[in-house]
Every structure is written in structure tokens, then in C-alpha cells.
C-alpha positions in Angstrom: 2.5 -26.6 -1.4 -1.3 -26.5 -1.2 -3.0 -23.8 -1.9 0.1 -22.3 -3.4 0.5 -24.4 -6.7 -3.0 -24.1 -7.7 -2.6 -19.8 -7.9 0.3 -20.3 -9.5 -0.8 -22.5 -12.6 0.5 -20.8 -15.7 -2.5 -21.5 -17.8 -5.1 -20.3 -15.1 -2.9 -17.1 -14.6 -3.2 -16.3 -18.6 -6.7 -17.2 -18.5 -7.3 -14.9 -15.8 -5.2 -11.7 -17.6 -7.2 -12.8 -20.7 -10.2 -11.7 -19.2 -8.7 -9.0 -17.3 -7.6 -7.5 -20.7 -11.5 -8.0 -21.6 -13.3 -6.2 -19.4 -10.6 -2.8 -18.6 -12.3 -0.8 -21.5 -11.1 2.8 -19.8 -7.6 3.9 -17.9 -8.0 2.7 -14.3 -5.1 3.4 -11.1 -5.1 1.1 -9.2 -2.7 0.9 -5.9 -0.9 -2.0 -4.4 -0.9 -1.0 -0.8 1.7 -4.2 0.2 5.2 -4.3 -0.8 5.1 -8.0 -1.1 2.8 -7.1 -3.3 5.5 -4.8 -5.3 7.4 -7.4 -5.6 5.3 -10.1 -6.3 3.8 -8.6 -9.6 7.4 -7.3 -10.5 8.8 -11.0 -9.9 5.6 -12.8 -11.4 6.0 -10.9 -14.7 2.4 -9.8 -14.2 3.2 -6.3 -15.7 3.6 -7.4 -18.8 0.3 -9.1 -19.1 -1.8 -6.0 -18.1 -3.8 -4.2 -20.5 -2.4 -1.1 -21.4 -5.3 1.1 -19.8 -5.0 -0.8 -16.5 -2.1 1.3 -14.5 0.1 0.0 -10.8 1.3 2.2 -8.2 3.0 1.0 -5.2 2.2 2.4 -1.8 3.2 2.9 1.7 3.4 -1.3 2.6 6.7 -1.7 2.9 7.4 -1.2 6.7 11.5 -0.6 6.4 10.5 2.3 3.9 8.0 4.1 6.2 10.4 4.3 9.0 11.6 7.9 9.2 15.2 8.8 9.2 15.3 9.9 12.5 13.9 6.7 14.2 17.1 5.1 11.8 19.6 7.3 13.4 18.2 6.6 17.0 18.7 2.9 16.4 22.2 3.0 15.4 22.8 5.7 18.3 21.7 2.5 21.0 23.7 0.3 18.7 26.6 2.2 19.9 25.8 2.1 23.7 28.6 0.2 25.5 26.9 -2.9 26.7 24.3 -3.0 24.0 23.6 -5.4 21.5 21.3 -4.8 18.8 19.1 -7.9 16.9 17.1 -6.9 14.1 16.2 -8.1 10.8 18.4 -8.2 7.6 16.5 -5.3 6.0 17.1 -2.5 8.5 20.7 -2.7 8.7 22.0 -1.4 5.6 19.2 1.7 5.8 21.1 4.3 5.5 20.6 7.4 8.6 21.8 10.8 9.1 25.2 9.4 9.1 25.6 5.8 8.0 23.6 2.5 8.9 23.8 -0.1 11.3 25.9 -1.9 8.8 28.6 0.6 9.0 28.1 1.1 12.4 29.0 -2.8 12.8 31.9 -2.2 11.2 32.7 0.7 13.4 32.8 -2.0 16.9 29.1 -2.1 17.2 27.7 -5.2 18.1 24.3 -6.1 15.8 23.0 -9.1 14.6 20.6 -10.5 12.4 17.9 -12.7 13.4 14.7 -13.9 11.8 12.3 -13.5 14.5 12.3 -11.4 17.8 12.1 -14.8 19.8 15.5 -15.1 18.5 16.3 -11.3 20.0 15.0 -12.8 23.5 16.7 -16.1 23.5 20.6 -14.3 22.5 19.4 -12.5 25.8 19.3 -15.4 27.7 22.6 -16.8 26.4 24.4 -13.3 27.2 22.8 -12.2 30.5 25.7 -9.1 30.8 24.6 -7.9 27.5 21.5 -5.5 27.1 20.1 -6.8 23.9 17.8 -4.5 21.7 15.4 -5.8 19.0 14.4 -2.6 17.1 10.7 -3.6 16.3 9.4 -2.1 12.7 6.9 -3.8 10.7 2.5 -3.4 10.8 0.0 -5.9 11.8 1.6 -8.9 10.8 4.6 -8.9 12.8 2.9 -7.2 15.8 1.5 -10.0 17.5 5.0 -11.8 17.6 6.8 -8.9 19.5 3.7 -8.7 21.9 4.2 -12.6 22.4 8.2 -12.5 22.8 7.7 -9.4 25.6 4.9 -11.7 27.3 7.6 -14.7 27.2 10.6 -12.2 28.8 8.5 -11.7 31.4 7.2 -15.1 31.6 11.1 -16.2 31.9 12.3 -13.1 34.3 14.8 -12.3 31.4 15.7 -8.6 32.4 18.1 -7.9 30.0 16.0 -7.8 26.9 13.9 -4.7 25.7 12.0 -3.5 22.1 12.9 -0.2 20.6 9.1 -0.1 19.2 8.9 1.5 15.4 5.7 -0.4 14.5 2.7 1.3 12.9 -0.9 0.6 11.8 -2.4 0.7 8.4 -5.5 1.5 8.5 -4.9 5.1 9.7 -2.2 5.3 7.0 -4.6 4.2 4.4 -6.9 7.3 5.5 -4.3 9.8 5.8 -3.6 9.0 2.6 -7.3 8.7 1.0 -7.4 12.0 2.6 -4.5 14.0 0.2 -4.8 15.5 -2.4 -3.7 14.8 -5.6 -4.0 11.0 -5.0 -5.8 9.9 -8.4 -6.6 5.8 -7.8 -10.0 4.0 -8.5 -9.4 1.4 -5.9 -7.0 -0.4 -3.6 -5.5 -3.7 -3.7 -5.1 -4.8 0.2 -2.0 -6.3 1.4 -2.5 -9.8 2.6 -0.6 -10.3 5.4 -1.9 -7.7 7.4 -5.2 -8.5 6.7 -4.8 -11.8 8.6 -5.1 -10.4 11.3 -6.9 -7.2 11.4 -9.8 -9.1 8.8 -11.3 -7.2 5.7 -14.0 -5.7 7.6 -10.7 -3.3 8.7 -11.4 -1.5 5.0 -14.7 -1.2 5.0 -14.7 3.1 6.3 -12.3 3.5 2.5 -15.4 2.3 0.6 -17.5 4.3 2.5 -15.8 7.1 3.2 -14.2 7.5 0.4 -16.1 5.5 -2.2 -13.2 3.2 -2.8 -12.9 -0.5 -4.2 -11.4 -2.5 -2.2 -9.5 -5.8 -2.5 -7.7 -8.2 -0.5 -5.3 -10.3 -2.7 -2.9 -12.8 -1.9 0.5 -13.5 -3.4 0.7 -15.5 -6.4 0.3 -14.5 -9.8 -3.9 -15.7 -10.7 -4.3 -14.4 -6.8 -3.1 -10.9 -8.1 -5.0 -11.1 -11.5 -8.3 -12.3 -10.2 -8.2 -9.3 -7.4 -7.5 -6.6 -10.5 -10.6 -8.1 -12.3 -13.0 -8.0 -9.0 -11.1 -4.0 -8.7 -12.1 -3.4 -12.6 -15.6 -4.7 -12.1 -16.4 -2.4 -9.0 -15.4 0.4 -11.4 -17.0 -0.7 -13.9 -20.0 -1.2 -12.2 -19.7 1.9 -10.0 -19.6 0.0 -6.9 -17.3 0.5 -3.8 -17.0 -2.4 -1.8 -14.8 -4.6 0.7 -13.7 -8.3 -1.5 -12.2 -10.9 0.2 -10.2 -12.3 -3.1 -8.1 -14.2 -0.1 -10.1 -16.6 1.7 -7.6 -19.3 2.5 -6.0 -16.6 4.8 -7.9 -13.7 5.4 -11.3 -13.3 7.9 -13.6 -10.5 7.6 -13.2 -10.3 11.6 -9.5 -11.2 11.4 -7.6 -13.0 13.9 -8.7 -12.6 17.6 -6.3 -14.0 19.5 -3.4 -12.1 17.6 -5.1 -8.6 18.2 -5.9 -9.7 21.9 -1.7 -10.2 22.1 -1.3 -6.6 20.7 -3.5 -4.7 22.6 -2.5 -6.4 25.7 1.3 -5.2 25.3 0.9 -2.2 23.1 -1.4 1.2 22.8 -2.0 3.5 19.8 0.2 6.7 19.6 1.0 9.3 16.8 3.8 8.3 14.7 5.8 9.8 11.6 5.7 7.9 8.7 8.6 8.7 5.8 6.7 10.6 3.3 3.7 11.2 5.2 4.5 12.9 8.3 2.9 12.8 11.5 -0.5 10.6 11.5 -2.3 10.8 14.4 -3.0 6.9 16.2 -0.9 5.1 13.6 1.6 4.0 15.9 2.2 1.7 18.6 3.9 2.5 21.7 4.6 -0.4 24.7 2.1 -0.3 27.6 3.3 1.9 30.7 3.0 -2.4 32.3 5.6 -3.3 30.1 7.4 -0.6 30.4 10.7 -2.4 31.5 10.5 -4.0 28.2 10.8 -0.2 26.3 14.4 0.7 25.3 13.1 4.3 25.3 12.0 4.9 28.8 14.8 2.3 30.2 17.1 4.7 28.3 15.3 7.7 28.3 15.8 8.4 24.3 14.2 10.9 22.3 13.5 10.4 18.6 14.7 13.0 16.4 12.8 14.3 13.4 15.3 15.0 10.5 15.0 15.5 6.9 15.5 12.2 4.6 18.6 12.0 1.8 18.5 15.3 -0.1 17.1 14.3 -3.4 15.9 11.1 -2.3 12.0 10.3 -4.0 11.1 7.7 -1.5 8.3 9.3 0.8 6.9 10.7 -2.7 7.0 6.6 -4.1 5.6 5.4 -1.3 2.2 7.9 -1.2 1.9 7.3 -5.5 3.2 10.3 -6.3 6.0 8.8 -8.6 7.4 6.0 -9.6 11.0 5.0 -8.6 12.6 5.8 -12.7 11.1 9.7 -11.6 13.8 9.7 -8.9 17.1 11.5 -10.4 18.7 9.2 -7.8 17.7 5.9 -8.9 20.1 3.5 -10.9 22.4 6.4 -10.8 23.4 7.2 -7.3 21.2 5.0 -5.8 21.5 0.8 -6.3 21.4 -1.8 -3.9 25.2 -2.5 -3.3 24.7 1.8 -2.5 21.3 2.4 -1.3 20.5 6.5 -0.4 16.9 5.5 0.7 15.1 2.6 2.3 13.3 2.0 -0.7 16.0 1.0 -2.6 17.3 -1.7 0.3 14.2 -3.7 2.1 13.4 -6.6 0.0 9.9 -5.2 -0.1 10.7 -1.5 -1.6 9.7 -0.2 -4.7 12.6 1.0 -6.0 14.6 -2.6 -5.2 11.9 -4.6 -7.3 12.2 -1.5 -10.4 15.8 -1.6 -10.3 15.7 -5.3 -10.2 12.9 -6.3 -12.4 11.7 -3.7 -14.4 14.1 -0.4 -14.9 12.4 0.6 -17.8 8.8 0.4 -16.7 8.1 4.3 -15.8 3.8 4.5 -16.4 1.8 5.8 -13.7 
């Protein structure tokens, strides 16, 4: 528990809003990029303890969310290949498609499973060498670098029946498309944590350039998430627009070098759709040509279609700040975890599941 119990200290945490409350002295937006993050301050009770100037909106960091609907309904369309078996992660298979999940498609005959890593995806493969088995592969920098390494380890081990449907995308083109829109009224950003492992801080440093932006990594626990808002209010304060590393512990301005050699060794950049943002040019990751007997798409030639999400689903408006999940006429009503419409409501990291969990009322921007 190093390093964790220390950030989690009660009396450091209200010492740390305490002064927070002190120096917000006019109303500042500020935007949790990371869904962990979502949930975190929802879960920490941090909302509660922020001055009333001092306003959260969650962004596009949760990487279930961002998945369009049409990459959904492509995964559940190889789920029902005879022969196939799909291994993914608990989130993705109650997001609902077109028509129905991967959940419902299980109970339908197909055969999906849930594991908690894809080396799990590649050892099933081994066990069950008649079986084609599929590991849908969502999720941004984080989780990258363990895809890259299971595909390197297939090929290492000759296991031929294993392949990656890959869904992954990259933030920092995310994080311009969106600095780019208009509309977007936020005095700074509070970087995920996770990500910034591996792509280092110096990833952020075009936002406070470009776009005169405060910029913050945080970590996770409660007087990590406090002490990033104060170093956000005091660049706004001070009129400044810089890249702070509030996570040291974790996070390297240069990142992690070995875990970005592993990704660009297995995967190149490609324009991807993100759910609420459309198309964003290099913001995706496609498998190498190399690999290429390791991509479920060109193994079985399948096309992506681009759909429209749930009518009257707000979740691609959530996850670019422009709502909150109460604004959705959906949410609480039609919409609850045990009935999800969108994504939002169902990954662990979405905004609407930590609203509807731990804060229905809360409705500010």
C-alpha cells in the first residue's frame, strides 16, 4: 500500500480542499479527461468538498464509451461466426449495438468469455486449437502495449488460431480534436494518469501551446485529485498555461520507452471514429500489414459499419462536455445499469454509471 495510503490520508485530503476552497476566487471549468478519474472523484466524495465556483466535466477517457456503435455491432457479428470464440473484457459485453450486445448474443449460442487480460485471449487459444478465438482490443495507451506484447508472444509460440479485432485509439489527437470545437468552455485539463505512463507529460505540452491550456497530470486518490485542481486554479490564476506533473511516482515527462517501442512495432496510426466525435484523423491504431495474420479484419475480410448511436441517447454529447449525464432524458429513466441504452451508462469508467451511482442529483456544469 505505498504510495497509496499516504494520498489517501483523510486529514491531508481536507487540508488540501481547504486551500483549494482559498484560492478559486472566480468560476473555473475544469475537465477530467480519464474516466477513472469520473469515478474516482464521484467515489472519493471529492464533489462535495469543491468550492462552489470550481466546476467538473467529464471527457472522452473512458475507452468502452468512445467506441462507436458500429465497431459494437461488428463484434458481436464475429461473435456469431461458427467456429469463433470471442474473449474480451467484462465491460464490452453488455454494450448495447444496433441490435443487442454480446451478452445477449451469448445467450443466443454465441460463445464469449471474459477475461482480464488479452494474454488470457492467447492462452484459451492454445487450450482450444479448433477454435478461432477473438480478443476485441478497445482501450488507449495504457492497454496498448499489452496487446502488442500478447501478438509478439502468438507469434513467438506459432499459435495460429488467435487474432485481435483492434478498436484501440490515441488521446492526444482526441484531446486536439476536441480543443479544436467550438463551444468547449474549460480553463484547463486534468490528464488521465494511466495513459500518461506511458506516453509521458511532455505528450500535452502542444494543448498549452496551442491552445493556451493548463495542463495536469493527476493520479487517483482523493489529495492526488485535490492537489492537481489547486496547481489547475493557480495556472489560471496566474495566467499561465503549462504541462504539471502532479504524478511523479508514475508518470515521466518522456514516458515509458520500451511500452511505446512494443506499440509501434505491432501497430500504425489510422483514422478512427470516436462516439461523439466522429472521424479524427491518426487517432487510431490499426495492426502492421507484418502482423497481419494476427488482424480479425483482413483474416475475415470485415468492414466496419458506421451507424447512428441509441435515438435519444446523450453519450457522445457527455463525453465532449457538452452535458452532463442528469441532461440526458434517458438517464435513470430508461437508461440504468441492469438496462443500459449507451456505453456510458455500462463501463465501469462512464459517466453516467458513476452519476447514476454516486451522485444523481449533481447536474452543474
Amino acid at each position: 500500500m505505498r504510495h497509496l495510503c499516504e494520498f489517501r490520508d483523510r486529514g491531508l485530503t481536507i487540508s488540501l480542499a481547504t486551500e483549494l476552497d482559498r484560492i478559486v476566487d472566480r468560476p473555473v471549468r475544469f475537465m477530467e479527461v480519464c474516466g477513472t478519474h469520473t469515478m474516482a472523484i464521484f467515489r472519493h466524495g471529492l464533489r462535495s468538498m469543491l468550492p462552489e465556483d470550481l466546476h467538473l466535466i467529464s471527457g472522452p477517457g473512458c475507452p468502452v464509451c468512445v467506441t462507436p456503435t458500429g465497431h459494437i455491432d461488428a463484434f458481436i457479428r464475429v461473435a456469431c461466426m461458427p467456429g469463433v470464440t470471442v474473449v474480451t473484457f467484462g465491460d464490452l459485453v453488455r454494450v448495447p449495438g444496433t441490435n443487442g450486445s454480446l451478452a445477449r448474443a451469448r445467450s443466443q449460442g454465441a460463445r464469449i468469455e471474459v477475461v482480464y487480460s488479452p494474454i488470457d485471449a492467447l492462452n484459451l487459444a492454445e487450450q482450444r486449437p479448433k477454435d478461432l478465438v477473438v480478443f476485441p482490443a478497445i482501450g488507449f495507451e495504457a492497454t496498448i502495449p499489452g496487446v502488442a506484447a500478447t501478438i509478439l508472444e502468438a507469434r513467438r509460440r506459432k499459435i495460429q488460431n488467435f487474432a485481435v479485432f483492434s478498436a484501440h485509439k490515441l488521446m492526444p489527437p482526441a484531446l486536439e480534436a476536441l480543443m479544436s470545437q467550438s463551444g468547449l468552455e474549460i480553463q484547463g485539463l486534468l490528464c488521465p494518469g494511466h495513459v500518461s505512463t506511458i506516453i509521458g507529460a511532455n505528450a500535452y505540452r502542444f494543448l498549452s501551446m496551442r491552445y493556451h491550456l493548463p495542463c495536469v497530470i493527476a493520479g487517483f486518490e482523493p489529495a492526488d485529485i485535490i492537489q492537481a485542481l489547486i496547481l489547475l486554479t493557480r495556472q489560471v490564476g496566474y495566467g499561465r498555461a503549462e504541462v504539471e506533473n502532479a504524478y511523479p511516482r508514475a508518470v515521466r515527462w518522456a514516458g515509458n520507452a520500451r511500452a511505446q517501442g512494443l506499440m509501434q512495432e505491432v501497430f500504425e496510426p489510422v483514422d478512427a471514429e470516436w462516439r461523439g466525435m466522429g472521424i479524427i484523423p491518426g487517432s487510431g491504431l490499426a495492426i502492421r500489414p507484418e502482423f497481419s495474420e494476427f488482424d480479425i479484419t483482413k483474416r475475415l475480410d470485415i468492414e466496419i459499419p458506421q451507424v447512428q448511436g441509441p435515438k435519444g441517447c446523450r453519450c457522445g454529447e457527455i463525453l465532449i462536455g457538452q452535458c452532463v449525464p442528469g441532461d440526458c432524458p434517458l438517464f435513470a429513466r430508461v437508461c440504468t445499469p441492469l438496462d443500459p441504452v449507451g456505453p456510458c451508462m455500462v463501463s465501469a469508467e462512464g459517466a453516467c454509471a458513476a452519476y447514476y451511482r454516486y451522485g444523481r442529483r449533481h447536474r452543474r456544469l
